[in-house]
Z-matrix of the N, CA and C atoms (Angstrom, degrees):
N
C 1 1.439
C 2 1.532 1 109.04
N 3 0.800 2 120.44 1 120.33
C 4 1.914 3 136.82 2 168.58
C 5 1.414 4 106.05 3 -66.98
N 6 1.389 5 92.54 4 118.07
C 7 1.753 6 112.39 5 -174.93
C 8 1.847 7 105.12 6 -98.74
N 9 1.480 8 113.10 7 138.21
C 10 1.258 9 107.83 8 -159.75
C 11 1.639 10 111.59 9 -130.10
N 12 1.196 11 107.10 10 125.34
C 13 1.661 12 93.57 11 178.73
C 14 1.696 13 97.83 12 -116.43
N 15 1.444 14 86.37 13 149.38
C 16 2.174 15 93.47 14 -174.99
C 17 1.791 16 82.81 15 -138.30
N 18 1.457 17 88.00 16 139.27
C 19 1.732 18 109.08 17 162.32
C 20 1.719 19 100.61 18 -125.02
N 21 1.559 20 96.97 19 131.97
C 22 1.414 21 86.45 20 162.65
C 23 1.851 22 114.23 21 -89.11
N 24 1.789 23 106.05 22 -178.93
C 25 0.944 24 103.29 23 175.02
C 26 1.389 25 123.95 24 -151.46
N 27 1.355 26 122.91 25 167.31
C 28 1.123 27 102.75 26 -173.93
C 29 1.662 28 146.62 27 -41.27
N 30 1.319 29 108.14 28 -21.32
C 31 1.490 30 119.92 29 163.25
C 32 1.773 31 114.68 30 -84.62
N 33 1.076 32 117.29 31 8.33
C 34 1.330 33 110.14 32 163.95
C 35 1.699 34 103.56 33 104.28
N 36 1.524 35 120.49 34 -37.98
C 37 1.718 36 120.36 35 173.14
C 38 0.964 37 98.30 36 -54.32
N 39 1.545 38 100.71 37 -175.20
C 40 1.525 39 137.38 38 166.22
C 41 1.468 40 130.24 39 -130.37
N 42 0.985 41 126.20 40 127.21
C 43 1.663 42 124.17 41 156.73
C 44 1.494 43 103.39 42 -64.90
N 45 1.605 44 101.63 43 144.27
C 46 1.264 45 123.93 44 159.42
C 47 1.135 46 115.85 45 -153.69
N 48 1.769 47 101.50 46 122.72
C 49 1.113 48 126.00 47 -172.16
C 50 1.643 49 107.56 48 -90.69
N 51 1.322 50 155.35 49 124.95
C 52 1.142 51 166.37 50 156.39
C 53 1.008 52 127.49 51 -111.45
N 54 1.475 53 137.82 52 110.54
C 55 1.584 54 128.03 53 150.67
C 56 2.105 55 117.96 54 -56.40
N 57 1.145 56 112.40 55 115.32
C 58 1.592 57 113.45 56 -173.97
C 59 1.712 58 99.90 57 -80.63
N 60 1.482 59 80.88 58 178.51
C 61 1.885 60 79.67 59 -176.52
C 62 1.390 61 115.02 60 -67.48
N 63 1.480 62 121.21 61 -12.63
C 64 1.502 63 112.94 62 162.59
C 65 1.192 64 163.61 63 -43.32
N 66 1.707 65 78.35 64 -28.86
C 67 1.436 66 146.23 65 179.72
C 68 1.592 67 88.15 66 80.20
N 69 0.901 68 153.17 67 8.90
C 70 1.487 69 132.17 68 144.30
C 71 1.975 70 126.93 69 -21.84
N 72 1.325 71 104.16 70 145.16
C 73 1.473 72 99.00 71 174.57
C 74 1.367 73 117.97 72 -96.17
N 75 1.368 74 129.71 73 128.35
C 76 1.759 75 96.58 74 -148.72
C 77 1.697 76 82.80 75 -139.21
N 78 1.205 77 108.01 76 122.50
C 79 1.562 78 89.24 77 171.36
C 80 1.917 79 106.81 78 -125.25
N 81 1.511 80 96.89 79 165.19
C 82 1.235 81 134.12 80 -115.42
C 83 1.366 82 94.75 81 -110.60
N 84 1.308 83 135.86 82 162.25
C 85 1.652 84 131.65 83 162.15
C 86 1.537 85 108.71 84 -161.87
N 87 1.812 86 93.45 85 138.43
C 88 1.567 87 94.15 86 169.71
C 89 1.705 88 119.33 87 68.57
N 90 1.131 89 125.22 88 148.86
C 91 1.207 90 141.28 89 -156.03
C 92 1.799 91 103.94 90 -57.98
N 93 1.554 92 116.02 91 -34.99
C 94 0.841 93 108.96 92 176.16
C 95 1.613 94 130.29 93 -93.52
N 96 1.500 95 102.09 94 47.09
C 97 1.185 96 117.23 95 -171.51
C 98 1.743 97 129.10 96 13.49
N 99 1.471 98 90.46 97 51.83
C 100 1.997 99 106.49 98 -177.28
C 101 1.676 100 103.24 99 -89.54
N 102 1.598 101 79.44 100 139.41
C 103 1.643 102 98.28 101 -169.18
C 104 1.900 103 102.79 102 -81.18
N 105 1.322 104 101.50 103 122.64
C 106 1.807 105 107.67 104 -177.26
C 107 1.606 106 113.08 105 -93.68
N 108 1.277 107 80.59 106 -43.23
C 109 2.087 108 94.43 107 177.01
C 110 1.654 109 109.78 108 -160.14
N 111 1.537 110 82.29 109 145.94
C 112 1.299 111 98.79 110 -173.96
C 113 1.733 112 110.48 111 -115.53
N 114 1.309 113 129.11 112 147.32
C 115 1.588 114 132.54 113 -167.88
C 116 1.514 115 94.34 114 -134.35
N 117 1.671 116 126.45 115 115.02
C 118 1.409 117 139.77 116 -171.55
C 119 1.714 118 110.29 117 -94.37
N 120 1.284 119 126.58 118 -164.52
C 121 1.169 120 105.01 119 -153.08
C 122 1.894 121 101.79 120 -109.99
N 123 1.833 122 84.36 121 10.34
C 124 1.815 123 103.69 122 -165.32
C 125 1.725 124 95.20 123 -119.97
N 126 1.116 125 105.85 124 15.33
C 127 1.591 126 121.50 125 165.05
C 128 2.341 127 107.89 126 74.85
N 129 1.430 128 92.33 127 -4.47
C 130 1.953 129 85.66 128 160.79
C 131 1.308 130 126.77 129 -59.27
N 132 1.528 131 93.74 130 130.62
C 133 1.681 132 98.54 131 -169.86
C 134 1.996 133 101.21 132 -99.59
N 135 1.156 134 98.00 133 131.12
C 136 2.000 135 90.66 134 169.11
C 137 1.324 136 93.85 135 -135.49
N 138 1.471 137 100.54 136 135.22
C 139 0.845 138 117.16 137 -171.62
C 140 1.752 139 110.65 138 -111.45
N 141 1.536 140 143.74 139 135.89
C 142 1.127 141 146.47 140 -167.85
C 143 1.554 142 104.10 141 -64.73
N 144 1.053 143 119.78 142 -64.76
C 145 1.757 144 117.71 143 -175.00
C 146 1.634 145 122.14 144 -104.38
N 147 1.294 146 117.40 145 -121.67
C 148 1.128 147 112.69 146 -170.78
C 149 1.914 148 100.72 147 -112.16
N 150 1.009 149 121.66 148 144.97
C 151 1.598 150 141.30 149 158.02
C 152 1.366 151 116.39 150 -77.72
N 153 1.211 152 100.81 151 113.83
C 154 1.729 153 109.64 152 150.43
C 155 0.977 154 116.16 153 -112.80
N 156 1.526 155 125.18 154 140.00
C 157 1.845 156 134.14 155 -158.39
C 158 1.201 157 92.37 156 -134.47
N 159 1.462 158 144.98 157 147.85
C 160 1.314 159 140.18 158 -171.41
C 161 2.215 160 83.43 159 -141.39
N 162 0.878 161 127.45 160 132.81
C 163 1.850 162 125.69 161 -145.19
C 164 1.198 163 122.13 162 137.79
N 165 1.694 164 101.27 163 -164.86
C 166 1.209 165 116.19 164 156.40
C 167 1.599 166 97.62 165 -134.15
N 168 1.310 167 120.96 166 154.71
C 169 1.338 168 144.82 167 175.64
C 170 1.271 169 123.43 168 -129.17
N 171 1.069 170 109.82 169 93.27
C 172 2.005 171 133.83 170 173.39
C 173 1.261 172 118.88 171 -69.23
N 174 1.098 173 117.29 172 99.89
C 175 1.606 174 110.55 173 174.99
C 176 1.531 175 111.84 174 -128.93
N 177 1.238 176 107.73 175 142.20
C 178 1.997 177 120.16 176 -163.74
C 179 1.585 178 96.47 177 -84.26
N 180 1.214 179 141.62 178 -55.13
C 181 1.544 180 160.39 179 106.96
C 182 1.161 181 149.35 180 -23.47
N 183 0.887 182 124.22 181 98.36
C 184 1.380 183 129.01 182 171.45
C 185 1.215 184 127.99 183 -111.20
N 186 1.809 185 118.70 184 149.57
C 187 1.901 186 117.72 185 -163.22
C 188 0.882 187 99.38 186 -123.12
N 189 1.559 188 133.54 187 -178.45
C 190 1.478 189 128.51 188 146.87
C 191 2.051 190 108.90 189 106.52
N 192 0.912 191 104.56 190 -178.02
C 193 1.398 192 102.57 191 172.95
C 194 1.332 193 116.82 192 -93.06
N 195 1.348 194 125.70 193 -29.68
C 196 1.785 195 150.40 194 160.41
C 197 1.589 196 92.99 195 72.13
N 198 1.241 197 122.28 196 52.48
C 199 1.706 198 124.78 197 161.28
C 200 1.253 199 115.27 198 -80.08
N 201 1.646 200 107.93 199 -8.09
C 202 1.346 201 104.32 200 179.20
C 203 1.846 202 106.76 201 -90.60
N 204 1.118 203 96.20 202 -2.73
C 205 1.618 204 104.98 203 176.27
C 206 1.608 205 121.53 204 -69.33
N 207 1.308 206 113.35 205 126.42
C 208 1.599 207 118.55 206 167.04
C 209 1.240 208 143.70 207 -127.00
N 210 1.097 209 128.34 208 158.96
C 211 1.573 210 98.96 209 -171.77
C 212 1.666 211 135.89 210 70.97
N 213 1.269 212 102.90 211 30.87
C 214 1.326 213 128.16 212 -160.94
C 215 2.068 214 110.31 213 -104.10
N 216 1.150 215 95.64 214 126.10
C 217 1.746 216 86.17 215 -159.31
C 218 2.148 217 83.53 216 -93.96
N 219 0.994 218 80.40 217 149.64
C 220 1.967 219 98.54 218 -157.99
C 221 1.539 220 93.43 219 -86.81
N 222 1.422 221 138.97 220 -11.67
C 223 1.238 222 111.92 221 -165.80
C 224 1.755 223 82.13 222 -115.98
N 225 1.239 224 121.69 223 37.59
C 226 1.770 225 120.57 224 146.32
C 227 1.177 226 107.69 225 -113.10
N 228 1.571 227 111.27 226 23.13
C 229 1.672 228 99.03 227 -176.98
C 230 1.187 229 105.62 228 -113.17
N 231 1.880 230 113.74 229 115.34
C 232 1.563 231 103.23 230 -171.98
C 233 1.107 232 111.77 231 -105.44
N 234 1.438 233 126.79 232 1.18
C 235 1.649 234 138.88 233 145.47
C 236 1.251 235 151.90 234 -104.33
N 237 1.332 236 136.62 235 -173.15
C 238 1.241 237 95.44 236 170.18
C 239 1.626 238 107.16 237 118.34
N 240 1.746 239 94.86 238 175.36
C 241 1.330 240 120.47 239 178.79
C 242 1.866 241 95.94 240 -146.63
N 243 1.632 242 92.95 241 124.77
C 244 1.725 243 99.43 242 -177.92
C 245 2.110 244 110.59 243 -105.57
N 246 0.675 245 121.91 244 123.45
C 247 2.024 246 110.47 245 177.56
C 248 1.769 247 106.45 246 -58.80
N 249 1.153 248 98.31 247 97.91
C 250 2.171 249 102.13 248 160.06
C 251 1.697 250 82.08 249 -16.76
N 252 1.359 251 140.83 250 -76.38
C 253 1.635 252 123.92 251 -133.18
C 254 1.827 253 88.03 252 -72.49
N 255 1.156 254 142.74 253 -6.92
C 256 1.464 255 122.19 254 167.76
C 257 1.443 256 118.62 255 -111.22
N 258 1.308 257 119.46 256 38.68
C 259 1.147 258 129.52 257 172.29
C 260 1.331 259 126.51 258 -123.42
N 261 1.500 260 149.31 259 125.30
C 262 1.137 261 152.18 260 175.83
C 263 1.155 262 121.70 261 -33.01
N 264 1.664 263 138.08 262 107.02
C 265 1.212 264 152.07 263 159.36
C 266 1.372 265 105.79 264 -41.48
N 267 1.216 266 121.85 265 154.76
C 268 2.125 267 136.89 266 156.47
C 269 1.516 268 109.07 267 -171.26
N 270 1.636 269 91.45 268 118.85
C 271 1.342 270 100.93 269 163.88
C 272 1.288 271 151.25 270 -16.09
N 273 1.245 272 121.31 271 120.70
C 274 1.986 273 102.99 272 -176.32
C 275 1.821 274 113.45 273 -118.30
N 276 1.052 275 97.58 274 138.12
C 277 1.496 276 95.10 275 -175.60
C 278 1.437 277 118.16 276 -118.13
């Protein structure tokens, strides 16, 4: 059985916190009890939509294709494939 904690809040929703039968920690939003993020039992966070982080964010690893990435200074990139159009031009004579 999935044990549930709800706070209301000032706009009138609720959080709900639930462990699912996965036993994942999955919490909850809004009346139609939709799952936003989920916390596993090996501590991965997934999250349903998009993240905004207002910080800094350190990561040892990275997965994925990361096209959604910007602003990335090229001489921390020790793999990979970089585009000629984001790389520094110099003259040849």
């Amino acid at each position: 059985m999935a044990s549930t904690i709800s706070a209301g809040t000032t706009a009138g929703t609720a959080l709900n916190i639930q462990s699912d039968t996965t036993g994942n920690l999955a919490f909850k939003t809004g009346a139609s009890n939709v799952t936003a993020m989920t916390l596993d039992a090996n501590q991965n966070v997934t999250f349903a939509n998009n993240v905004t982080y207002t910080g800094t964010i350190t990561a040892t690893t990275f997965s994925g294709s990361g096209s959604g990435l910007t602003s990335l200074n090229a001489s921390n990139v020790s793999t990979g494939t970089l585009s000629t159009a984001v790389l520094p031009t110099t003259g040849v004579n």
